[in-house]
Biopython code that builds the backbone (N, CA, C, O; Angstrom):
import numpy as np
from Bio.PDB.StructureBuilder import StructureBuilder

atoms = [
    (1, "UNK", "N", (-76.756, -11.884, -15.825)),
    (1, "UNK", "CA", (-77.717, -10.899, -15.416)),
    (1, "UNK", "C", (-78.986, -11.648, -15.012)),
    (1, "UNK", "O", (-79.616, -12.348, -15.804)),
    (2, "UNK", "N", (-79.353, -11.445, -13.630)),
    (2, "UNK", "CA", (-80.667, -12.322, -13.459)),
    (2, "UNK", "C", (-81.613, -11.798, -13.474)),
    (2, "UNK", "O", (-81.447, -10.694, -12.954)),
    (3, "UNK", "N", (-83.073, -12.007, -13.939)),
    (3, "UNK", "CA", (-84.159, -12.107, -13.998)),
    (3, "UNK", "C", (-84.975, -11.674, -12.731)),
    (3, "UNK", "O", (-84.862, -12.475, -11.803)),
    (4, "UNK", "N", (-85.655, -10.746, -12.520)),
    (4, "UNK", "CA", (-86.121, -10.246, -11.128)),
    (4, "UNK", "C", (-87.563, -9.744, -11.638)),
    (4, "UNK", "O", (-87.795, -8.647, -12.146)),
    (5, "UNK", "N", (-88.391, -10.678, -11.419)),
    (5, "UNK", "CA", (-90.265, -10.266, -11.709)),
    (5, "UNK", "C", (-90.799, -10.111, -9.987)),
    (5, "UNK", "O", (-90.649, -10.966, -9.114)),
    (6, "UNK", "N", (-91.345, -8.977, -9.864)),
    (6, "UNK", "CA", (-92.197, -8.784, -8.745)),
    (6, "UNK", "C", (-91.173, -9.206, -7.359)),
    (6, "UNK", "O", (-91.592, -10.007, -6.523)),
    (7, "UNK", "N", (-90.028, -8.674, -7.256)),
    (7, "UNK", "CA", (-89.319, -9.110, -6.323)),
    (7, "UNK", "C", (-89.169, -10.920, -6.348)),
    (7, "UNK", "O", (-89.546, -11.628, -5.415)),
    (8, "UNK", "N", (-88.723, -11.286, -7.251)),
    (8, "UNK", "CA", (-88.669, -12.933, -7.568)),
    (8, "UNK", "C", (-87.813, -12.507, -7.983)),
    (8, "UNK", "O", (-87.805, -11.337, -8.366)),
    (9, "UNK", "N", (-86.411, -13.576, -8.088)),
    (9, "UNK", "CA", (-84.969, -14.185, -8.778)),
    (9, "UNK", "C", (-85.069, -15.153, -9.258)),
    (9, "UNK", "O", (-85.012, -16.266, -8.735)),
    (10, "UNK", "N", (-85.324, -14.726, -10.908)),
    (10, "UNK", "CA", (-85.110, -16.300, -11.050)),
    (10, "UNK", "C", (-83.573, -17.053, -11.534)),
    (10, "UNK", "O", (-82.462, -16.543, -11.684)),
    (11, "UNK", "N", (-83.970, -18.250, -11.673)),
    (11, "UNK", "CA", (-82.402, -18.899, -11.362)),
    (11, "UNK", "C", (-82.187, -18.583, -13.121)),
    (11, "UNK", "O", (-81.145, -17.942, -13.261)),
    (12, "UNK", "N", (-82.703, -18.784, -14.134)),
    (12, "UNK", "CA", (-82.267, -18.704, -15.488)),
    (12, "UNK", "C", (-82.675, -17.035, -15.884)),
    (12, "UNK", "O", (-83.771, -16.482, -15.968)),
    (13, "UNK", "N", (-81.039, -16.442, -16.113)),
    (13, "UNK", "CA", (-81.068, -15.034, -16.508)),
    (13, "UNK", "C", (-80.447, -15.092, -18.088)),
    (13, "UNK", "O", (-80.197, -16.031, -18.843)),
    (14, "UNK", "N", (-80.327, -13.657, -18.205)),
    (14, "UNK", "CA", (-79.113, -13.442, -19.292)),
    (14, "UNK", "C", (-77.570, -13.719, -18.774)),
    (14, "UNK", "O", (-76.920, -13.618, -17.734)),
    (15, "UNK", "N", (-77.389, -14.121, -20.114)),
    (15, "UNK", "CA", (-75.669, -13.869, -19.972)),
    (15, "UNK", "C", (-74.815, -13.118, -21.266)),
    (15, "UNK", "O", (-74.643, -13.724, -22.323)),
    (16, "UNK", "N", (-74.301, -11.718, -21.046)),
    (16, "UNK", "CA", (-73.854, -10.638, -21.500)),
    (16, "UNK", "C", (-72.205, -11.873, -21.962)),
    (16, "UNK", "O", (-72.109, -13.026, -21.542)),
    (17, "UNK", "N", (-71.550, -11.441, -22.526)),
    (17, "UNK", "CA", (-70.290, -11.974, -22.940)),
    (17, "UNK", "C", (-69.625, -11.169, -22.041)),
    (17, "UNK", "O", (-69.451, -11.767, -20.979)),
    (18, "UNK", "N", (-69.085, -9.796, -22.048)),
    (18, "UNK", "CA", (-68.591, -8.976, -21.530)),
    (18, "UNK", "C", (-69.021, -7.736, -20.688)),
    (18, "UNK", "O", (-69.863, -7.078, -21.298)),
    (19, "UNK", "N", (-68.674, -7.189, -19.392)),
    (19, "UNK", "CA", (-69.602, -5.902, -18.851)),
    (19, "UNK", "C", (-67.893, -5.113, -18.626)),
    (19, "UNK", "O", (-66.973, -5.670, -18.026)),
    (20, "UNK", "N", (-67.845, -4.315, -18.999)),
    (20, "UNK", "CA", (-66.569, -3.420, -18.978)),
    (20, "UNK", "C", (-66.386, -2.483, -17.862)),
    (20, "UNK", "O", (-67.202, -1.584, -18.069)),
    (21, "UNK", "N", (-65.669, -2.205, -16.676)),
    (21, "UNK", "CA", (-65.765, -1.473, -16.082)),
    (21, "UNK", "C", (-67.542, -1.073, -15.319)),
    (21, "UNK", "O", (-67.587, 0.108, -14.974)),
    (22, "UNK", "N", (-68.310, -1.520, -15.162)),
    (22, "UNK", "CA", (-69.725, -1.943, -14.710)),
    (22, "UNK", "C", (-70.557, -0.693, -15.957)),
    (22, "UNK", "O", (-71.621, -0.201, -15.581)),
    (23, "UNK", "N", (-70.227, -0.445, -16.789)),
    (23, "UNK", "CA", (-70.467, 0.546, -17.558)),
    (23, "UNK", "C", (-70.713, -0.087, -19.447)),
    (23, "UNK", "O", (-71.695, -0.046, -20.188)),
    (24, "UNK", "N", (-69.872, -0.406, -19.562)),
    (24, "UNK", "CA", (-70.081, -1.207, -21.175)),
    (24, "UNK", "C", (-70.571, -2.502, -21.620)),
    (24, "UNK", "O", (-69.994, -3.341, -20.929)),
    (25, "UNK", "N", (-71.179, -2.939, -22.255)),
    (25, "UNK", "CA", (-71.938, -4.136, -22.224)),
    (25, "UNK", "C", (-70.969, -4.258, -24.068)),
    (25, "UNK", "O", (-71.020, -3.623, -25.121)),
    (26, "UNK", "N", (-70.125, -5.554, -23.495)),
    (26, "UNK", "CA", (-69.539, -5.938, -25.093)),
    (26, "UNK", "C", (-70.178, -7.472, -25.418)),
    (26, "UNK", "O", (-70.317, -8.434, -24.662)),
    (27, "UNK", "N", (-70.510, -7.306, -26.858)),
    (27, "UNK", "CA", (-71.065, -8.908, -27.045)),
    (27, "UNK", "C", (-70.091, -9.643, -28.342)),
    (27, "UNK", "O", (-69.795, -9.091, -29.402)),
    (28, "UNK", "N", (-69.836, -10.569, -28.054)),
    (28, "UNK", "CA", (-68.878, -10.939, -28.762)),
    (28, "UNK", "C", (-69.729, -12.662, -30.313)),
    (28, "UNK", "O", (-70.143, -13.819, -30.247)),
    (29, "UNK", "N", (-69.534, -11.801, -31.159)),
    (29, "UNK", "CA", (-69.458, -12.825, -32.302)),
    (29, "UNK", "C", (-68.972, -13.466, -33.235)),
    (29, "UNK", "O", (-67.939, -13.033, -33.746)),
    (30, "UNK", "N", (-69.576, -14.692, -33.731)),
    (30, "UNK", "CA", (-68.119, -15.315, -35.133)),
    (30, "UNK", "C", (-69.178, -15.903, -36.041)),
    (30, "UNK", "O", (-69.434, -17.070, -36.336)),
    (31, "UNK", "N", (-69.868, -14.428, -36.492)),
    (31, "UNK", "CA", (-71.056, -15.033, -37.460)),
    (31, "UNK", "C", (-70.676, -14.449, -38.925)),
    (31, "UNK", "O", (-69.698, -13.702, -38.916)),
    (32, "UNK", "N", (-71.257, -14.657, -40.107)),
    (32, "UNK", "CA", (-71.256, -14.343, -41.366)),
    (32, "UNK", "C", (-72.029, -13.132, -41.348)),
    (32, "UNK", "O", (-71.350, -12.324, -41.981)),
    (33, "UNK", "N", (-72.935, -12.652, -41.017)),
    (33, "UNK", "CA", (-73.636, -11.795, -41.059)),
    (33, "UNK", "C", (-74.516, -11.487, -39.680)),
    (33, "UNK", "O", (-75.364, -12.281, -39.273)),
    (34, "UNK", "N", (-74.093, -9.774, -38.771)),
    (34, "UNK", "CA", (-74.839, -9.807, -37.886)),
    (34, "UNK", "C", (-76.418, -9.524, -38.282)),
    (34, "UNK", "O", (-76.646, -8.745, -39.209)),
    (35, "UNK", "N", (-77.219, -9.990, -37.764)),
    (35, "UNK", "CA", (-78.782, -10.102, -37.773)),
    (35, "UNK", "C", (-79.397, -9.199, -36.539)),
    (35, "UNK", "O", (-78.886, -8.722, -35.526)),
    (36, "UNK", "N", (-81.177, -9.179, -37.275)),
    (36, "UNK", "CA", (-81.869, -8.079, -35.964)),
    (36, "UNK", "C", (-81.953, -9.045, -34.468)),
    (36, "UNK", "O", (-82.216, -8.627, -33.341)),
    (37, "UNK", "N", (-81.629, -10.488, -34.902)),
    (37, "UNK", "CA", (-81.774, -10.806, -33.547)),
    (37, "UNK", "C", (-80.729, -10.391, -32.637)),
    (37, "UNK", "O", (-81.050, -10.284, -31.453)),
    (38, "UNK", "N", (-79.287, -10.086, -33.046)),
    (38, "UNK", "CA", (-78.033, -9.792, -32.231)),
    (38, "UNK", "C", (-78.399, -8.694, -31.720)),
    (38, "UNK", "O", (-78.477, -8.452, -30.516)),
    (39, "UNK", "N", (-78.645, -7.970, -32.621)),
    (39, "UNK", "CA", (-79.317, -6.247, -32.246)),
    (39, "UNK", "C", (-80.017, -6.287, -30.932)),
    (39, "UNK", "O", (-79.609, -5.781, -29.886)),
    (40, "UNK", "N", (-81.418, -7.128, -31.164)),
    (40, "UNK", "CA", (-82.130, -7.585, -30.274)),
    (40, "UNK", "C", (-81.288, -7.641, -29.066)),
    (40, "UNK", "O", (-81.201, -6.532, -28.538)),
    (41, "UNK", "N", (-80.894, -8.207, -28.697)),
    (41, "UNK", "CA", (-79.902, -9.316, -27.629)),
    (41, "UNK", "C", (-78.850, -8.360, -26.965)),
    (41, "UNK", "O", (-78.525, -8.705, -25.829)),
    (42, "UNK", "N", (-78.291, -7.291, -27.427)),
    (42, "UNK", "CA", (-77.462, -6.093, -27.057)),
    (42, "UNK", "C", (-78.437, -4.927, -26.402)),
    (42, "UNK", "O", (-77.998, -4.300, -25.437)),
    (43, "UNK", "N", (-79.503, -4.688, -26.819)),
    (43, "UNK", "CA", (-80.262, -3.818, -26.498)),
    (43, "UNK", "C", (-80.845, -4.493, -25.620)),
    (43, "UNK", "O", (-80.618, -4.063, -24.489)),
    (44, "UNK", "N", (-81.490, -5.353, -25.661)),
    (44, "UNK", "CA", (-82.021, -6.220, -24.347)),
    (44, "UNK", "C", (-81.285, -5.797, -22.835)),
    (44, "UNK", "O", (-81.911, -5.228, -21.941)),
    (45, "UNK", "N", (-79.492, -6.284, -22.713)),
    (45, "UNK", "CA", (-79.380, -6.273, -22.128)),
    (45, "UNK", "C", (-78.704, -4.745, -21.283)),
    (45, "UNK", "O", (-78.381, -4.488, -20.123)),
    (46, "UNK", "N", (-78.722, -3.874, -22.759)),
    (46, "UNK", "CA", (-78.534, -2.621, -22.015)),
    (46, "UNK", "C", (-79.820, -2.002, -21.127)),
    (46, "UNK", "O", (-79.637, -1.294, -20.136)),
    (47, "UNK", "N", (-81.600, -2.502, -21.801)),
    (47, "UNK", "CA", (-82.157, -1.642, -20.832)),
    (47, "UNK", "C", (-82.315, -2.977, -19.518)),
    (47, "UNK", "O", (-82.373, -2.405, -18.430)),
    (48, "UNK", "N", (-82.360, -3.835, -19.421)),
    (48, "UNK", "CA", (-82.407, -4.846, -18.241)),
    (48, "UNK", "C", (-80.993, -4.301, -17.524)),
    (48, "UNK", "O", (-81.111, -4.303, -16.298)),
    (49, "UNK", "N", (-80.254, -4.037, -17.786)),
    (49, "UNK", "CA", (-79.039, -3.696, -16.440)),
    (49, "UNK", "C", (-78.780, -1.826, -16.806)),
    (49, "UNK", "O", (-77.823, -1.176, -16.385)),
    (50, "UNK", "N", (-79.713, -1.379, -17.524)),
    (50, "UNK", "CA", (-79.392, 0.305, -17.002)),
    (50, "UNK", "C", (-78.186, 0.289, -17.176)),
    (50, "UNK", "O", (-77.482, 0.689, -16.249)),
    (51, "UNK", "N", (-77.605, -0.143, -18.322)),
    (51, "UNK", "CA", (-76.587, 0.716, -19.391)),
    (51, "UNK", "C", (-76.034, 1.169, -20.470)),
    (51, "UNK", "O", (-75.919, 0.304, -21.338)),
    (52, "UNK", "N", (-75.625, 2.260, -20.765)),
    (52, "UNK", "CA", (-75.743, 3.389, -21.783)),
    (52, "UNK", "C", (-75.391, 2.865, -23.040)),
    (52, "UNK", "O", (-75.998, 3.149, -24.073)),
    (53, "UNK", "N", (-74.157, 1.896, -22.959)),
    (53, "UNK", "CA", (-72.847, 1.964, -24.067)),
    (53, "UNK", "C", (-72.949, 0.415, -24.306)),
    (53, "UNK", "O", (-72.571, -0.366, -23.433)),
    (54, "UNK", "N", (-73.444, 0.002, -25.451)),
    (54, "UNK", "CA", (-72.656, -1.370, -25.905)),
    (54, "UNK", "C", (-72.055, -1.773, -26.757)),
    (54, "UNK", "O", (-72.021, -0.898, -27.622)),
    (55, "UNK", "N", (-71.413, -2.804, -27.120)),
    (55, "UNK", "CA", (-70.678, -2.672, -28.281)),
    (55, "UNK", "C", (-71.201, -4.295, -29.061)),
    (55, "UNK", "O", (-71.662, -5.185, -28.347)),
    (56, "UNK", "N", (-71.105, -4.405, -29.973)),
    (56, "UNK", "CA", (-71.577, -5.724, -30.890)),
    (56, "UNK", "C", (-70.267, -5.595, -31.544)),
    (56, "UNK", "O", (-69.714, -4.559, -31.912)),
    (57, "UNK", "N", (-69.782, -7.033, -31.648)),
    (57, "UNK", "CA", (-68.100, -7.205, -32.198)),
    (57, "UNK", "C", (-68.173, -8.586, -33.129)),
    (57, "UNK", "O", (-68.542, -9.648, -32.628)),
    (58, "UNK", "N", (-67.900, -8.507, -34.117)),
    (58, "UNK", "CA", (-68.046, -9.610, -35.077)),
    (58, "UNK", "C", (-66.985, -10.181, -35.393)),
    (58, "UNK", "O", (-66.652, -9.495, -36.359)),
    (59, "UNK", "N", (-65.995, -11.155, -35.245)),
    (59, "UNK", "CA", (-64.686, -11.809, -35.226)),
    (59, "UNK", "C", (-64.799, -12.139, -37.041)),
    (59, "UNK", "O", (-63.776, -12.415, -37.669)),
    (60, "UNK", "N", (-65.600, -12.093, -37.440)),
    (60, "UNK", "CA", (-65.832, -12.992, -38.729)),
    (60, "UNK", "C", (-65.357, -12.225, -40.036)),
    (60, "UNK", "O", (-65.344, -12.817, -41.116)),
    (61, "UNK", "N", (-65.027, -11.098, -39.940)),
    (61, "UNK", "CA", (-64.822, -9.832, -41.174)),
    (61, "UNK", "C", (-63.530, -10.119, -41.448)),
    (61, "UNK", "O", (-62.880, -11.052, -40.977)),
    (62, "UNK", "N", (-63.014, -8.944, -42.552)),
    (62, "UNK", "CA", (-61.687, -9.417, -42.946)),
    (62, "UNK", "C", (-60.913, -8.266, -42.197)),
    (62, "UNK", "O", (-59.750, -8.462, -41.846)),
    (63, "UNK", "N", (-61.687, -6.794, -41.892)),
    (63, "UNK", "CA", (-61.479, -6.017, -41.343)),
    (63, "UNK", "C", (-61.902, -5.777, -39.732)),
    (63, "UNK", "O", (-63.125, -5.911, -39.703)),
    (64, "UNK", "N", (-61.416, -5.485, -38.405)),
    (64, "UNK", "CA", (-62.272, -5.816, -37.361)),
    (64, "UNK", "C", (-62.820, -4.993, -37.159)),
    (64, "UNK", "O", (-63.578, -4.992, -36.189)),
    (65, "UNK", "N", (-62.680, -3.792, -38.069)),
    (65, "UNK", "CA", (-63.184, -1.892, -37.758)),
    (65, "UNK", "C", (-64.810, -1.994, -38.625)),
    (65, "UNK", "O", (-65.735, -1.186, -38.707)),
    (66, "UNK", "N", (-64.622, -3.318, -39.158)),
    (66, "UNK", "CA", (-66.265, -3.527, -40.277)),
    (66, "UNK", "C", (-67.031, -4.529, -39.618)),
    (66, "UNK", "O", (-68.064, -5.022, -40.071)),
    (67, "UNK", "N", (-66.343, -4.892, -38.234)),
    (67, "UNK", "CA", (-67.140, -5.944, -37.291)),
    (67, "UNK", "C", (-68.033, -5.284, -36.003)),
    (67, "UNK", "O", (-68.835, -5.807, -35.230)),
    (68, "UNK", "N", (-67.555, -3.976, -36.123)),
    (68, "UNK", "CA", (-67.511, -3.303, -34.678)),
    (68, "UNK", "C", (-68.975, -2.688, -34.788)),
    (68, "UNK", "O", (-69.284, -2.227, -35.887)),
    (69, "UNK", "N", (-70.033, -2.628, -33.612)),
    (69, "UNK", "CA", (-71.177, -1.639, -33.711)),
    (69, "UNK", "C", (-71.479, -1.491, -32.723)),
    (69, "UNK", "O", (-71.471, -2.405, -31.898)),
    (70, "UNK", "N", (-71.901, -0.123, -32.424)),
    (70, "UNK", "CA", (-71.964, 0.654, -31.344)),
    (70, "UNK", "C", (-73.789, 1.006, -31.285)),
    (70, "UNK", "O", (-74.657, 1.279, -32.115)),
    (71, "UNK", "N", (-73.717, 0.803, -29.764)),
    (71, "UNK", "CA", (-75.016, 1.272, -28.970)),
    (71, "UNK", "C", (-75.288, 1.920, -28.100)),
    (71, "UNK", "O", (-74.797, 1.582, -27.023)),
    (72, "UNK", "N", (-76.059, 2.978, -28.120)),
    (72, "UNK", "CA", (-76.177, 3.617, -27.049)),
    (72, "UNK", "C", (-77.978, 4.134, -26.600)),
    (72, "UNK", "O", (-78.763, 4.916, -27.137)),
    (73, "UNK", "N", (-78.052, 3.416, -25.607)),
    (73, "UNK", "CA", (-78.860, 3.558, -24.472)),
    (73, "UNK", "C", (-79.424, 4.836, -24.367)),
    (73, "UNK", "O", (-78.567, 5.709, -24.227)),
    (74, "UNK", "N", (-80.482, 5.203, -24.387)),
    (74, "UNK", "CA", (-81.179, 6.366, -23.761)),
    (74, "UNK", "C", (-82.143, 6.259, -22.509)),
    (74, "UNK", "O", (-83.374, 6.224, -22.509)),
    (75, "UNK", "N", (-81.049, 6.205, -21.186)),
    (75, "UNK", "CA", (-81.757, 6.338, -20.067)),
    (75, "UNK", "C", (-83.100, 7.445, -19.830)),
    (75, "UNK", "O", (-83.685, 7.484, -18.747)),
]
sb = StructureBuilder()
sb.init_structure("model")
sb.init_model(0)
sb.init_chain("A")
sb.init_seg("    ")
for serial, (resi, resn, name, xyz) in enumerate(atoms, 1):
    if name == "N":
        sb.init_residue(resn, " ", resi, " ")
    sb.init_atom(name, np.array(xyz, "f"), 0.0, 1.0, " ", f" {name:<3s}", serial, name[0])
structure = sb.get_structure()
């Protein structure tokens, strides 16, 4: 996702893990504990690309249904 100030591109943007169908923003992790910075970092890139739905996915649980967190955007 690139960076656009005052009609400028810059060359260093975000990079989303996953964009689903141009609609879902999935971020993928293999941490011990998700933190407010991940939070941070999902929401970031839902309002920078104007979308609704993201998902935060944690590989690290014993369960993957206790890894999973959902976001949603208020355009």
């Amino acid at each position: 996702m690139p960076i656009i100030y005052k009609e400028v591109k810059l060359d260093h943007g975000y990079r989303m893990d996953l964009l689903v169908e141009d609609k879902v923003v999935v971020e993928i992790k293999t941490v011990d504990a998700i933190i407010d910075v991940h939070e941070a970092q999902i929401l970031t890139y839902l309002k920078l690309g104007d979308y609704k739905l993201g998902l935060l996915i944690n590989f690290n649980v014993q369960l993957l249904k206790k890894g999973i967190k959902r976001f949603v955007h208020n355009l």
